[in-house]
C-alpha positions in Angstrom: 12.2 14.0 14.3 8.2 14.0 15.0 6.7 11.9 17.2 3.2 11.2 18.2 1.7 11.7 21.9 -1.4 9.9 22.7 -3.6 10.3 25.9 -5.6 7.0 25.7 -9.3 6.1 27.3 -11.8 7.7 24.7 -13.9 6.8 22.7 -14.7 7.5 18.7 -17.3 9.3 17.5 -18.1 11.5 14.0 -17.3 11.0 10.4 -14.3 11.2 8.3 -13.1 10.7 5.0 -10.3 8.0 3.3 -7.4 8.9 1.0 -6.9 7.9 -1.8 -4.7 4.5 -2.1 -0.8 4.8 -2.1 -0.6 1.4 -3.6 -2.6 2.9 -6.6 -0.7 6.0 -7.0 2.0 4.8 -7.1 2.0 2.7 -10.4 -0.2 5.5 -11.4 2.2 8.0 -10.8 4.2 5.8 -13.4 1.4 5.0 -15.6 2.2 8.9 -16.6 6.0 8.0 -18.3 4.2 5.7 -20.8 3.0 8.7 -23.0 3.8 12.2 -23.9 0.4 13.8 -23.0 -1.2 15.2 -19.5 -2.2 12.9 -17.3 -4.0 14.2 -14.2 -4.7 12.3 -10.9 -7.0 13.2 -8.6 -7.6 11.8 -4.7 -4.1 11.8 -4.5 -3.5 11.4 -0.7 -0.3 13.3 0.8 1.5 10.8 1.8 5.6 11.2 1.9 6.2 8.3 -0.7 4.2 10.0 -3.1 6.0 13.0 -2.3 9.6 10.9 -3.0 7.8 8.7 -6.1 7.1 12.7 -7.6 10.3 13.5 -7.2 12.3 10.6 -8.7 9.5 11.5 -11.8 10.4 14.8 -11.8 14.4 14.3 -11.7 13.5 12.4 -15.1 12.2 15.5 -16.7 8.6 14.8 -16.0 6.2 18.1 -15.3 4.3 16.9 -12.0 2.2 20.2 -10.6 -0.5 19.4 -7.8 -3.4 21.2 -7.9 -5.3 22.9 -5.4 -8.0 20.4 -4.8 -5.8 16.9 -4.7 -4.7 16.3 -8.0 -1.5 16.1 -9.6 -1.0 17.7 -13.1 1.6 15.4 -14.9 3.2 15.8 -18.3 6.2 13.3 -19.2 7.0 15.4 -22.8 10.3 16.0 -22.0 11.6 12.9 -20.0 14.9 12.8 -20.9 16.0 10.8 -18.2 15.1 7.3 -17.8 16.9 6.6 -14.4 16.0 6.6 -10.7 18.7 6.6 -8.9 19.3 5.2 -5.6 19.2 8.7 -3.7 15.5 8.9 -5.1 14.5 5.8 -4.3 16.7 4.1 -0.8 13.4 4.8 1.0 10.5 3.3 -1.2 10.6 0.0 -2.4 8.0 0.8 -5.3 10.3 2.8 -7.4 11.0 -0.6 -9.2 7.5 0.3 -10.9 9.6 2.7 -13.2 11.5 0.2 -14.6 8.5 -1.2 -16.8 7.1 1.7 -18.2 10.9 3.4 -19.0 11.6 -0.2 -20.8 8.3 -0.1 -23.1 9.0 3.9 -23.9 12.5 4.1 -24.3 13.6 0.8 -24.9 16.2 1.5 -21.8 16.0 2.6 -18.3 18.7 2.1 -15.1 17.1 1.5 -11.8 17.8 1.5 -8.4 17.4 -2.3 -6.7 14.5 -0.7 -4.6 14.7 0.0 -0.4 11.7 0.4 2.2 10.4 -0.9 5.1 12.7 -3.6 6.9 9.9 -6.1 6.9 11.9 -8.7 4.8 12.8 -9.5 1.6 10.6 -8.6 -1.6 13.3 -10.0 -4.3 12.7 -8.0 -8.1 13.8 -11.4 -9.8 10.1 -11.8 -10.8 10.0 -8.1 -12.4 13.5 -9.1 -13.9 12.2 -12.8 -15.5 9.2 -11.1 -16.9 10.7 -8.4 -18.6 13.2 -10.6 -19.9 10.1 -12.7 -21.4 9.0 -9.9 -23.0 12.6 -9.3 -25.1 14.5 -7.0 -22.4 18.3 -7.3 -21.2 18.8 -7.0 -17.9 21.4 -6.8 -15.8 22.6 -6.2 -12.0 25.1 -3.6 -11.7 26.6 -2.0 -8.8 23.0 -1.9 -7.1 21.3 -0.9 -10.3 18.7 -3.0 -12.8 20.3 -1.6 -16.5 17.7 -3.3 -18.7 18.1 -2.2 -22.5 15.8 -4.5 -25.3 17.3 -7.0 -27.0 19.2 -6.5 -30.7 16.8 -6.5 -33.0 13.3 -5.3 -30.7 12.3 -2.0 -31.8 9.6 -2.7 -28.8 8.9 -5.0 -25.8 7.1 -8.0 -27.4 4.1 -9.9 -26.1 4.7 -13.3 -23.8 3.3 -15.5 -22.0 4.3 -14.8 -17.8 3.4 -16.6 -15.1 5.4 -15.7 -11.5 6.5 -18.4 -9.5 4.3 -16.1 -6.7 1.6 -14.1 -6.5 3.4 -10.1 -6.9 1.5 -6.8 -6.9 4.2 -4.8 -8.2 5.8 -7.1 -11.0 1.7 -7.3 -11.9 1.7 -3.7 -12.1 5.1 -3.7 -13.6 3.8 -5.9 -16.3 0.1 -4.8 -16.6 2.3 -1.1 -17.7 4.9 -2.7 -20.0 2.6 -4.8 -22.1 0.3 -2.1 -23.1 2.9 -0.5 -25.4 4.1 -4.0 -26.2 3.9 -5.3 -29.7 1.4 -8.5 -29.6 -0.7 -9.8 -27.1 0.5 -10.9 -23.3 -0.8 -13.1 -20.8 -0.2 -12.8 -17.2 -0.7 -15.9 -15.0 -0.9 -15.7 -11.1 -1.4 -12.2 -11.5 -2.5 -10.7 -8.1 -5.8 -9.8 -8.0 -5.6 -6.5 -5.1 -7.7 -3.6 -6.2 -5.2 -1.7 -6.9 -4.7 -3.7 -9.8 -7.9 -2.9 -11.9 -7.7 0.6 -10.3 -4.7 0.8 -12.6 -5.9 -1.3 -15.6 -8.7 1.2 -15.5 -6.6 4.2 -16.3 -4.4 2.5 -18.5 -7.8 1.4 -20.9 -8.3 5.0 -20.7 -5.2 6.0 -21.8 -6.1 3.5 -24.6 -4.7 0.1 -23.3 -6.5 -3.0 -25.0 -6.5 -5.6 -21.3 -9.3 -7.9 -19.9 -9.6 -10.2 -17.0 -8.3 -7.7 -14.5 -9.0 -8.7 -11.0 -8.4 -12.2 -11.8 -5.9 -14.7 -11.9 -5.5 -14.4 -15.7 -4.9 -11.2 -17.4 -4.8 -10.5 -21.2 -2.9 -7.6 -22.6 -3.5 -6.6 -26.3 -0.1 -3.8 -27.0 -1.0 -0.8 -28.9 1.3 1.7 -30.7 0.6 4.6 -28.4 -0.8 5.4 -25.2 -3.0 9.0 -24.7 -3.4 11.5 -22.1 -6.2 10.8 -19.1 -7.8 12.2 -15.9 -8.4 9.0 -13.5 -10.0 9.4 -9.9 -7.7 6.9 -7.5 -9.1 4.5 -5.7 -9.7 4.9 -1.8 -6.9 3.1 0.3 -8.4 -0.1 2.1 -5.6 -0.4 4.1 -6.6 3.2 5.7 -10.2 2.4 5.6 -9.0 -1.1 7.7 -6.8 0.9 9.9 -9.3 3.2 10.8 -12.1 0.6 11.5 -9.5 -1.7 14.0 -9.2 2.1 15.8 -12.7 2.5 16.4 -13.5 -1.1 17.2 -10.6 -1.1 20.0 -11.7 2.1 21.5 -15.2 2.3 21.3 -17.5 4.5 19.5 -19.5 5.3 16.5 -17.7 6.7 13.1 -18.7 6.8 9.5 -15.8 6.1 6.8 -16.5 8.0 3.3 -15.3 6.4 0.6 -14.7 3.1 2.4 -15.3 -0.2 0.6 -17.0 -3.2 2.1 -15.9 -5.3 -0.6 -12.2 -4.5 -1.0 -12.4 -5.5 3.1 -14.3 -8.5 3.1 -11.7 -10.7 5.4 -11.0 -7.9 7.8 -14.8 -6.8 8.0 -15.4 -11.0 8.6 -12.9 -11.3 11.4 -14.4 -7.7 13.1 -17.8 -9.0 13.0 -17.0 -12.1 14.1 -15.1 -10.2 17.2 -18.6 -8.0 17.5 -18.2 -5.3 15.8 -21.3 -3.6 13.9 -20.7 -2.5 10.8 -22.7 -1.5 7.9 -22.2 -0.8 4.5 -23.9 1.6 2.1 -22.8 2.5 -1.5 -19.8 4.7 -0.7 -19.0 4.1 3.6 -19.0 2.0 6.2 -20.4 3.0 9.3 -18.5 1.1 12.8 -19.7 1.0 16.2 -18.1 -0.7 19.0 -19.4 -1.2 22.7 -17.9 -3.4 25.7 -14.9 -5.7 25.6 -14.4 -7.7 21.9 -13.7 -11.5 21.0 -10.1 -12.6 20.4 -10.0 -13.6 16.4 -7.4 -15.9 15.0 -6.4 -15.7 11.3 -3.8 -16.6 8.9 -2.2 -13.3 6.0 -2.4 -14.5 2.6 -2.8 -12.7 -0.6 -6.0 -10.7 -1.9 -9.1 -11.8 -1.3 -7.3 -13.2 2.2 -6.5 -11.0 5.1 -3.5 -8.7 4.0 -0.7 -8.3 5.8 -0.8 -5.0 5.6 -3.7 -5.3 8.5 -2.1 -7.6 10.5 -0.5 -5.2 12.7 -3.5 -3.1 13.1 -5.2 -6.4 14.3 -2.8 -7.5 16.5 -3.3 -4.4 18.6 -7.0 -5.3 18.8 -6.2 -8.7 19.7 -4.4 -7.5 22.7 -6.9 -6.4 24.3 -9.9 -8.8 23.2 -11.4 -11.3 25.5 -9.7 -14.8 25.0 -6.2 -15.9 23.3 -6.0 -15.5 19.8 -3.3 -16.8 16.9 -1.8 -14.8 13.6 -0.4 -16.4 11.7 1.9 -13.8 9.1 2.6 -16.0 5.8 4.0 -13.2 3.3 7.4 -11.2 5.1 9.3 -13.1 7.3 9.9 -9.9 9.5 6.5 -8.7 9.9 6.5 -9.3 13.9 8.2 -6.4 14.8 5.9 -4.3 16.4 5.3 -7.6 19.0 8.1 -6.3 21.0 6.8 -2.6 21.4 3.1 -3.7 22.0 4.6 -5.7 24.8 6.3 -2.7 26.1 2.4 -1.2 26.7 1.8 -4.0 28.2 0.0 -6.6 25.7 1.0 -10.3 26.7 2.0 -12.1 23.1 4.9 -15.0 22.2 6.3 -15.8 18.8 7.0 -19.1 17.4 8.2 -18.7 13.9 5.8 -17.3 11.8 2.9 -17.5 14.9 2.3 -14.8 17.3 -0.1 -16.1 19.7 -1.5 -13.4 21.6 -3.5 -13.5 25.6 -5.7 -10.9 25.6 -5.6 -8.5 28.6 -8.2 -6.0 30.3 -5.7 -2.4 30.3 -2.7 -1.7 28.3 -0.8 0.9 30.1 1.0 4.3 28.2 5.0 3.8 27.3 7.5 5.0 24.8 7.4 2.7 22.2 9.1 3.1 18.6 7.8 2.5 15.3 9.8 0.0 12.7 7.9 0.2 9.6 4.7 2.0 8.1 1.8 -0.8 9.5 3.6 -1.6 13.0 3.3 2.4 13.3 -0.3 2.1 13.0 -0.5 -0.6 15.5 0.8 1.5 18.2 -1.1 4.6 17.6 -4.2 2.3 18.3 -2.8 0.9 20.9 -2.1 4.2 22.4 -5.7 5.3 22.0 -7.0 2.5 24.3 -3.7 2.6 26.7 -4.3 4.1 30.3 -1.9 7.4 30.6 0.3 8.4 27.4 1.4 6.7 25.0 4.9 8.2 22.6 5.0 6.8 19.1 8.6 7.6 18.0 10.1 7.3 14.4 6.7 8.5 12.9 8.5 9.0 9.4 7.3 5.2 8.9 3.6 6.2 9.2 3.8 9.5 7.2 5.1 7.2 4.4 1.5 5.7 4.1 -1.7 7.6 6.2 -2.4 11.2 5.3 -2.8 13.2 8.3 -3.6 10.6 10.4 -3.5 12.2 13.6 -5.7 15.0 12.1 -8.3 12.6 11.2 -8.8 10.9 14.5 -8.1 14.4 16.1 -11.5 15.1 14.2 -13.4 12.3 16.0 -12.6 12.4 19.6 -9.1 11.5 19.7 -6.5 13.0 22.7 -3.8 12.7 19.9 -0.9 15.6 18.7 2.3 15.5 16.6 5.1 17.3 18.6 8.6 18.2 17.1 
């Protein structure tokens, strides 16, 4: 099993390009089984739930070649096999994403109840509900959704859906069923993460009749067919975020490509607020960090708030900012996990619930600590980089599962960081 070895104490300094979003390709990925023509990707990070996502796709019959420069090359033709079994999928908790596309196609698919990261509970009752709206059976069988539609449907049929909570994937889920749906559908509380229009987008190329997406409020007009397309995916903020916590704990002076000011505007707030300089052109953000940072409270929420998915990466800046600090983690109930293992290098921080509060300290020392899920994995490789002596970040599978290469990428600016066997 790989593990990360980190000689803390430098600084950042260069350039370096972000990925394109797992949370987009995902759906994307899934976007393909809703027609019988090529669909090509491109900026498709490597990332190892793509990797697992391809071949659940692929165990259905779907053609999925990458190509030489990023892209995947995707033909769903022959599907012939609308399951994903739990084998495919024990590891990712997107593969319930098939479930709406294999619905509006086939008019049947069994799936998997999802697994993933041990950060709590993500229930698919709100997937389930809102299929059902839209004229599907479903039922829970032996750990498996079997959703056929109801006597009668030829199709899925437009409804009217609003989730008792704000849910990317039963958006995505819904965004992909409605557009081969027969009649219009409205989605209420739909989340509003760009990763949702980054999908809408290529489903209106594949010729997909929906407005209001990035809001609250999105309308779905079904059509008979869906088309081939070629669509670019979006650049992963969570990466871009990760990497901007990284520099801004350690120092230096780096240039993101591809990184979006406005799909970060709570976590650039908080770092400017801690004195952080960034600035943003068209398509990057440039960071520079000097001398010891503020301490920043702050409260997860859903998109525009600060995402969860950066609290971690936060938290390790926190613990070594000048001055206490509180997070506050509203969305998983389990999302304090890394506390334990930051504490291990030395960071001084108490939970209460769902509050860390957090004493910053001048030095964090090198340890063995061990990663528990994909954005506590992050945490401790920054808090390696500005730890005295080495750091070891066991379990790495967790961060492999969302950053491409990430060692290789802060290798490239300054970084005292290898992946040994």
């Amino acid at each position: 099993m790989d593990k990360l070895i980190i000689r803390g104490g430098r600084s950042l300094q260069g350039e370096l390009t972000i990925s394109g979003a797992k949370n987009a390709t995902l759906p994307e990925l899934c976007a393909a089984l809703l027609t019988d023509q090529a669909v090509t990707l491109t900026n498709v990070p490597r990332l190892q739930d793509v990797t697992t996502m391809l071949k659940l796709i692929r165990n259905m019959g779907v053609s999925a070649e990458h190509g030489a420069d990023g892209s995947v090359h995707l033909m769903a033709g022959g599907l012939n096999n609308p399951e994903a079994p739990y084998e495919l999928v024990k590891t990712m908790r997107a593969s319930v994403l098939a479930l709406g596309p294999l619905l509006a196609r086939f008019g049947h698919a069994k799936v998997s109840l999802p697994g993933g990261c041990a950060i709590g509970s993500r229930p698919v009752d709100q997937h389930i509900k809102g299929l059902q709206a839209m004229g599907a059976q479903i039922k829970v069988d032996h750990g498996y959704m079997l959703a056929q539609l109801a006597p009668g449907l030829k199709r899925l049929r437009g409804a009217h859906i609003t989730t008792d909570m704000v849910t990317v994937t039963g958006t995505e889920n819904f965004l992909m069923a409605a557009a081969l749906a027969e009649g219009e559908t409205i989605l209420e509380n739909a989340a509003q993460e760009p990763e949702i229009p980054d999908l809408a987008e290529m489903l209106i190329k594949m010729g997909a009749h929906i407005e209001g997406h990035g809001t609250s409020k999105i309308r779905i007009q079904g059509v008979e067919r869906l088309y081939g397309c070629t669509h670019q995916v979006v650049a992963d903020r969570i990466e871009a975020g990760t990497f901007l916590c990284a520099v801004a704990a350690t120092g230096g002076d780096v240039v993101l490509r591809h990184a979006r000011e406005d799909h970060l505007d709570a976590v650039v707030d908080k770092l400017r607020d801690a004195g952080v300089s960034i600035e943003a052109g068209a398509d990057f953000l440039r960071v520079r960090s000097q001398g010891r940072l503020k301490a920043q409270s702050f409260r997860t929420t859903e998109y525009p708030g600060f995402p969860t998915d950066m609290q971690a990466q936060f938290m390790a800046l926190n613990c070594i900012a000048a001055g206490s600090s509180k997070v506050t983690e509203t969305i998983f109930e389990n999302r304090f996990m890394h506390v334990n293992e930051l504490v291990r290098l030395g960071a001084h921080i108490q939970i209460d619930g769902k509050v860390s509060v957090i004493e910053g300290v001048e030095k964090l020392s090198g340890a063995t600590v061990m990663a528990t899920d994909l954005r506590a994995s992050a945490s401790l490789v920054i808090a390696g980089l500005v730890a005295e002596g080495e750091t070891c970040v066991e379990r790495i599978y967790h961060l492999d599962r969302g950053y491409d290469r990430m060692e290789e990428k802060l290798r490239s600016i300054g970084a005292d960081i290898e992946r040994v066997k």
